[in-house]
SEKE-429707 format. One record per residue (C-alpha): x, y, z; residue in three letters. Coordinates in steps of 0.05 Angstrom, whole numbers, always signed. Example, Ala and Ser with C-alpha at 12.3 -4.5 7.8 and 13.67 -1.06 7.14 Angstrom:
<nodes>
+--------+--------+--------+------+
!     px !     py !     pz ! type !
+--------+--------+--------+------+
!   +246 !    -90 !   +156 !  ala !
!   +273 !    -21 !   +143 !  ser !
+--------+--------+--------+------+
</nodes>
This chain:
<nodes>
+--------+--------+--------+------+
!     px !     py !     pz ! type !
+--------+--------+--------+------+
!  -1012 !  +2868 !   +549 !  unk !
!   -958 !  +2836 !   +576 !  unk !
!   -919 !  +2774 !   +528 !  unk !
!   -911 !  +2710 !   +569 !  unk !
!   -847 !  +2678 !   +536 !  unk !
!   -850 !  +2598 !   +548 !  unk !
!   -780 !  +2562 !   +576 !  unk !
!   -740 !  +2542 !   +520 !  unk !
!   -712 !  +2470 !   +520 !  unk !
!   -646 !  +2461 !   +541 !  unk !
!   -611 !  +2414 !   +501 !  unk !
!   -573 !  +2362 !   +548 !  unk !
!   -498 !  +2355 !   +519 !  unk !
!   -463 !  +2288 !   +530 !  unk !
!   -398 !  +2301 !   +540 !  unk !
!   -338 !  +2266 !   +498 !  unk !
!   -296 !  +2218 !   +539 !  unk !
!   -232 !  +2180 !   +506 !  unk !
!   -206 !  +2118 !   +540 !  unk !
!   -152 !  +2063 !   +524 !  unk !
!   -189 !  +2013 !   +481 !  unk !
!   -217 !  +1953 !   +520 !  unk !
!   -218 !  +1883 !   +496 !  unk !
!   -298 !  +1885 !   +498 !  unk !
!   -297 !  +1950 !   +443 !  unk !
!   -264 !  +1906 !   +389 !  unk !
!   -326 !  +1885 !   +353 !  unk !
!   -355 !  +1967 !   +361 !  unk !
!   -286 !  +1994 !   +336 !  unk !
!   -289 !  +1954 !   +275 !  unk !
!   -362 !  +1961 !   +256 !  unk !
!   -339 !  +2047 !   +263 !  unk !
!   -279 !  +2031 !   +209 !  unk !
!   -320 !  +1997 !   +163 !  unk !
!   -371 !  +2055 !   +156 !  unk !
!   -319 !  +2112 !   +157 !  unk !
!   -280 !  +2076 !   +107 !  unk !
!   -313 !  +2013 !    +73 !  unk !
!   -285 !  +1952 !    +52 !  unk !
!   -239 !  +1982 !     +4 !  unk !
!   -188 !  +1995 !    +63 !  unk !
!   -175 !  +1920 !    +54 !  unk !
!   -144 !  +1936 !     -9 !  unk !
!    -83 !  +1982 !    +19 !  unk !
!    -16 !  +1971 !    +41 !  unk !
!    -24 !  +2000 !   +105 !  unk !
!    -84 !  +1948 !   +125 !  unk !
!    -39 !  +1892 !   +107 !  unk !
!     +2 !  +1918 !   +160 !  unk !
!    -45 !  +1923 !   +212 !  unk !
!    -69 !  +1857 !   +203 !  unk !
!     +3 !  +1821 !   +227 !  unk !
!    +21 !  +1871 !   +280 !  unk !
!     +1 !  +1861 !   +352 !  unk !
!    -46 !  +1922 !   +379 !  unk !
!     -3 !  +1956 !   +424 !  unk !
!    -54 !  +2009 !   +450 !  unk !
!   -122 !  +2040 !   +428 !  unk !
!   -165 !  +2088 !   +439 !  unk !
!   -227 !  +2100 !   +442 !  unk !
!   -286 !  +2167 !   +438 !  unk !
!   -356 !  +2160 !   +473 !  unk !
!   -417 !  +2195 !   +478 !  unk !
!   -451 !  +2177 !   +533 !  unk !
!   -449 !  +2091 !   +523 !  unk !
!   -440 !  +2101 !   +441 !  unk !
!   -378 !  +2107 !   +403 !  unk !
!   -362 !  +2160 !   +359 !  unk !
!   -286 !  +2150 !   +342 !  unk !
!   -231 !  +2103 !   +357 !  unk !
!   -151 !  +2102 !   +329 !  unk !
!   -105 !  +2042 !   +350 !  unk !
!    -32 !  +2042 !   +351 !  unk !
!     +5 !  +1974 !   +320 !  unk !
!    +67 !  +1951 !   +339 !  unk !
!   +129 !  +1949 !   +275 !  unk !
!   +200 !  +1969 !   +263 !  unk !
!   +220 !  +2013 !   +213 !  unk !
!   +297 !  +1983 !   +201 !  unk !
!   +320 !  +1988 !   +279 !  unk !
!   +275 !  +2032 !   +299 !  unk !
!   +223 !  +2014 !   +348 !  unk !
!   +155 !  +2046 !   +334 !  unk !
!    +91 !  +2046 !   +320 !  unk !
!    +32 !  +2047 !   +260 !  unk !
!    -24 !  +2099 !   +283 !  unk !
!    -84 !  +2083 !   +250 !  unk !
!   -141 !  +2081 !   +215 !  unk !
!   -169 !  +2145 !   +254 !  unk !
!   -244 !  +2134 !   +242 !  unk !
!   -303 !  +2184 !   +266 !  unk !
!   -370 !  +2167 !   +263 !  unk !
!   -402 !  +2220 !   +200 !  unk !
!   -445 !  +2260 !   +263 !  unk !
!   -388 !  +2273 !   +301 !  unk !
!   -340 !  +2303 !   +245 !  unk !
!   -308 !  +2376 !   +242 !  unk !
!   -297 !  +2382 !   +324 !  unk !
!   -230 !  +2360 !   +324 !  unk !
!   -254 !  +2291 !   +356 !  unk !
!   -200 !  +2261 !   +315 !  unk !
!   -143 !  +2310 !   +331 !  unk !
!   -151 !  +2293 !   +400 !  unk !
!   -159 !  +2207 !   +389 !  unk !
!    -92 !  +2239 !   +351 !  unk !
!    -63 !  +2262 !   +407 !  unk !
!    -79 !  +2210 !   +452 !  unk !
!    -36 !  +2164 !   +414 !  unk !
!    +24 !  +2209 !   +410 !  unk !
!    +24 !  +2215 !   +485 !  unk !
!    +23 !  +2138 !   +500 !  unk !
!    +71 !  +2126 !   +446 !  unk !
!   +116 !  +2180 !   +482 !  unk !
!   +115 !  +2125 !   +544 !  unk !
!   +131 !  +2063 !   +503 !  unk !
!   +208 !  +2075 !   +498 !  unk !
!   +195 !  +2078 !   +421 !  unk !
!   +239 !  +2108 !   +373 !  unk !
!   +172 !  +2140 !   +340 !  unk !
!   +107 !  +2138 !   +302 !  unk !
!    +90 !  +2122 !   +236 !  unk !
!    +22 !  +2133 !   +195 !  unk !
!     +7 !  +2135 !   +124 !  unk !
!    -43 !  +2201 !   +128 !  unk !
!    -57 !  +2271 !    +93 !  unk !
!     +7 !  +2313 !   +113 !  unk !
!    -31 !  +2375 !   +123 !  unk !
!    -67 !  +2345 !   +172 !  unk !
!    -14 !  +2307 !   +201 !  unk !
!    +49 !  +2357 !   +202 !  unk !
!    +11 !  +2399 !   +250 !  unk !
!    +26 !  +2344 !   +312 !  unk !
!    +96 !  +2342 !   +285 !  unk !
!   +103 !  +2295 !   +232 !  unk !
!   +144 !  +2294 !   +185 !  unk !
!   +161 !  +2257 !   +106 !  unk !
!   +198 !  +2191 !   +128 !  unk !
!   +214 !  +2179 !    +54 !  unk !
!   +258 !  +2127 !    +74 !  unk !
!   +214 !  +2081 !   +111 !  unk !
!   +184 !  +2032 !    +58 !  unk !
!   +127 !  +1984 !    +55 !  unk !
!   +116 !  +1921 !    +22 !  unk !
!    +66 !  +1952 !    -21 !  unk !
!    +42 !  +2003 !    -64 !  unk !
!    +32 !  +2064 !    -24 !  unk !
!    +36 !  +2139 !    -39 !  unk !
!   +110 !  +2164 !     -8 !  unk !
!    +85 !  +2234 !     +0 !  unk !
!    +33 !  +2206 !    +54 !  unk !
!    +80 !  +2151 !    +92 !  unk !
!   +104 !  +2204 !   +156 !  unk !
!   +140 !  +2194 !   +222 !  unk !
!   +144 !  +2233 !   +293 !  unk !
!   +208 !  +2227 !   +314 !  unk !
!   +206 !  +2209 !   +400 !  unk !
!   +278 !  +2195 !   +389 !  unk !
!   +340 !  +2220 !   +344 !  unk !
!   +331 !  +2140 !   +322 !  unk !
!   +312 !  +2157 !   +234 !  unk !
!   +260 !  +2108 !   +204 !  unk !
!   +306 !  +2075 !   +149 !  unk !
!   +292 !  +2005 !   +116 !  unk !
!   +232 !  +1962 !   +114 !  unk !
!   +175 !  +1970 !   +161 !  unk !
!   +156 !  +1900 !   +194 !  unk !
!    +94 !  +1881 !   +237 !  unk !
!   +109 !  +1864 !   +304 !  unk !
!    +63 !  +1804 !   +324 !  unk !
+--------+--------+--------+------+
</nodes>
């Protein structure tokens, strides 16, 4: 007797696409922070931040016509240098562990790198982080509490980030 084996399904993969952040994803990009992070991220320095800088560039991940991740860059100084905040880097919970967010990462470094910036600055796990290039920038400070160990800059130029970090409206 001879087995008949049945067709198995083949599962249909979306692919990922990033693209710069479009006035119409605002609403979508926000609704993704607030369930990778909650509304504690209200609470930190670094959102304080965010909210009086002007939105220099974003990006964001979809699969298919939903989002799965988005990053945004904000525009500050850090003393005299020119630069930028990166973040909040937020993946929806399906789409975690396939380095979604090292590339929305990634993105950001490379349009930063055409912004004639001085460099980037995040608040963020150094582990993580240190593996694009960043590095401590223990002499960049916010006006608020925030853990030094995590506040790290990219250098673009040899521009250091010394003195207060402003918002850039």
């Amino acid at each position: 007797m001879n087995a008949v084996v049945a067709p198995t399904a083949v599962e249909t993969v979306t692919p990922v696409r990033i693209l710069q952040e479009r006035s119409g994803d605002a609403a979508a990009v926000d609704a993704l922070v607030l369930a990778a992070f909650g509304p504690g991220r209200f609470a930190k320095t670094a959102e304080r931040l965010r909210e009086a800088a002007h939105l220099a560039a974003g990006f964001c991940a979809y699969e298919g016509e939903r989002l799965i991740g988005s990053v945004r860059l904000w525009s500050i100084t850090v003393g005299e240098a020119r630069s930028v905040f990166l973040g909040p880097v937020a993946v929806d919970a399906a789409s975690r562990r396939g380095g979604l967010g090292a590339e929305l990462v990634q993105a950001c470094i490379d349009e930063a790198k055409t912004m004639a910036l001085d460099g980037v600055l995040l608040v963020g796990d150094p582990p993580y982080f240190s593996r694009f290039g960043f590095l401590p920038a223990p002499e960049a400070v916010l006006s608020g509490p925030v853990d030094r160990r995590r506040v790290m800059w990219l250098p673009i130029t040899e521009v250091a980030p010394v003195g207060l970090v402003r918002s850039v409206a």
